[in-house]
C-alpha positions in Angstrom: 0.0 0.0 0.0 1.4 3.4 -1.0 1.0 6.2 1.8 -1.0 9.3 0.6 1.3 11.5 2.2 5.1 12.1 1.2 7.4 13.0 4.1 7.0 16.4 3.1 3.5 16.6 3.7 1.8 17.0 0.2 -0.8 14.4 -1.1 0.3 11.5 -2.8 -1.8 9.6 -5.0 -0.9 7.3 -8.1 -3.6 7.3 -10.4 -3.6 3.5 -11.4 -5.1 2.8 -7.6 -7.9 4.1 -8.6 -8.5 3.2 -12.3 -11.3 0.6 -11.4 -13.0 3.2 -9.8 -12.6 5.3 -12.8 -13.7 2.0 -15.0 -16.7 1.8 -13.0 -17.6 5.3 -13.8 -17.4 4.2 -17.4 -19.5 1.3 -16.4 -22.6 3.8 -15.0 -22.2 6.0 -17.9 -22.4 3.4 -20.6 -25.8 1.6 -18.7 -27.0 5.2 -18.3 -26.5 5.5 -22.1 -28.2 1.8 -22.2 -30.8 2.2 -20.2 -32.1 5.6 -22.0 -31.9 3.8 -25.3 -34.4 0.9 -23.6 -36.3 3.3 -22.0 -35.8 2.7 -18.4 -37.0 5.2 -16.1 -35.0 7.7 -15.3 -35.8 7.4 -11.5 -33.9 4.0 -11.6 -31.0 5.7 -13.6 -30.6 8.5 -10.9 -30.6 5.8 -7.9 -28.0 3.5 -9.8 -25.6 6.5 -10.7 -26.0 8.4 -6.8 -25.5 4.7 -5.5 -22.6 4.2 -7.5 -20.6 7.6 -6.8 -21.5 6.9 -3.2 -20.3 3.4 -2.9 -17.2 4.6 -5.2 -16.1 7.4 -2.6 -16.5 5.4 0.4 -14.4 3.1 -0.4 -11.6 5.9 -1.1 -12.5 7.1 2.0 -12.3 4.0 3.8 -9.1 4.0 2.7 -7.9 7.5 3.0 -9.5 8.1 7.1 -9.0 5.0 8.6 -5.6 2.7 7.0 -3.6 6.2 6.2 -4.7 8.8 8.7 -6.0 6.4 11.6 -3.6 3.6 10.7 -6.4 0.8 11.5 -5.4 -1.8 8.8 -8.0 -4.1 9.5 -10.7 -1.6 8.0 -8.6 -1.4 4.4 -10.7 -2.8 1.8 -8.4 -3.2 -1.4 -9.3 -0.9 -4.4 -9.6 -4.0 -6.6 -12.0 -4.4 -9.8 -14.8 -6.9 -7.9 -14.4 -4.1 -4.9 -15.4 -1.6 -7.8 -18.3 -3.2 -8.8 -19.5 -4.4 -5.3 -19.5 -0.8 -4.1 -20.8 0.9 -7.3 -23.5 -1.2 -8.1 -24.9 -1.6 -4.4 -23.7 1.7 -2.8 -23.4 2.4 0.9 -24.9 -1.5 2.0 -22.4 -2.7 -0.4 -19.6 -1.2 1.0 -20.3 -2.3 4.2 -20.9 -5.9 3.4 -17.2 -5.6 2.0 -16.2 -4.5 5.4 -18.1 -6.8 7.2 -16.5 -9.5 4.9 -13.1 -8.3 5.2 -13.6 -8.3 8.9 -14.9 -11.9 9.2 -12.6 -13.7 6.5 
């Protein structure tokens, strides 16, 4: 795991931790694009993209607050592309079934 701060105090953060994040992102945008063309509702659309950027920045600040700043290592949930998906697709309940999954196994 790469710190996010450098010894001189500046934010450090490489870009290819969080390209699934960014994939997912692409993910939501294509379905979006998807779902319009189907003709989904768009009050399903709005719930799966807030859901998705939700569950997305929780897990980067699960692991920003409590593995860099609180150093509590048993709360780091890897930034990994099933991670991705299990947070962007359920949101907040699916970020803490990751944590309650990491905790158990």
């Amino acid at each position: 795991m790469i710190p996010l701060l450098s010894a001189s105090g500046t934010l450090n953060i490489q870009l290819g931790e969080y390209l699934p994040l960014i994939a997912v992102c692409a993910v939501l945008a294509v379905l979006f694009v998807l779902f319009k063309l189907l003709g989904v509702t768009a009050k399903i659309l709005w719930k799966l993209l807030i859901n998705g950027i939700i569950g997305m920045g929780m897990l980067c600040l699960f692991d920003i607050i409590f593995v860099t700043y609180l150093h509590m290592d048993f709360f780091y949930i890897p930034i990994n592309w099933i991670n991705s998906v299990i947070a962007g697709v359920l949101g907040i309940p699916g970020v803490l079934l990751l944590l309650v999954l990491r905790v158990i196994l």
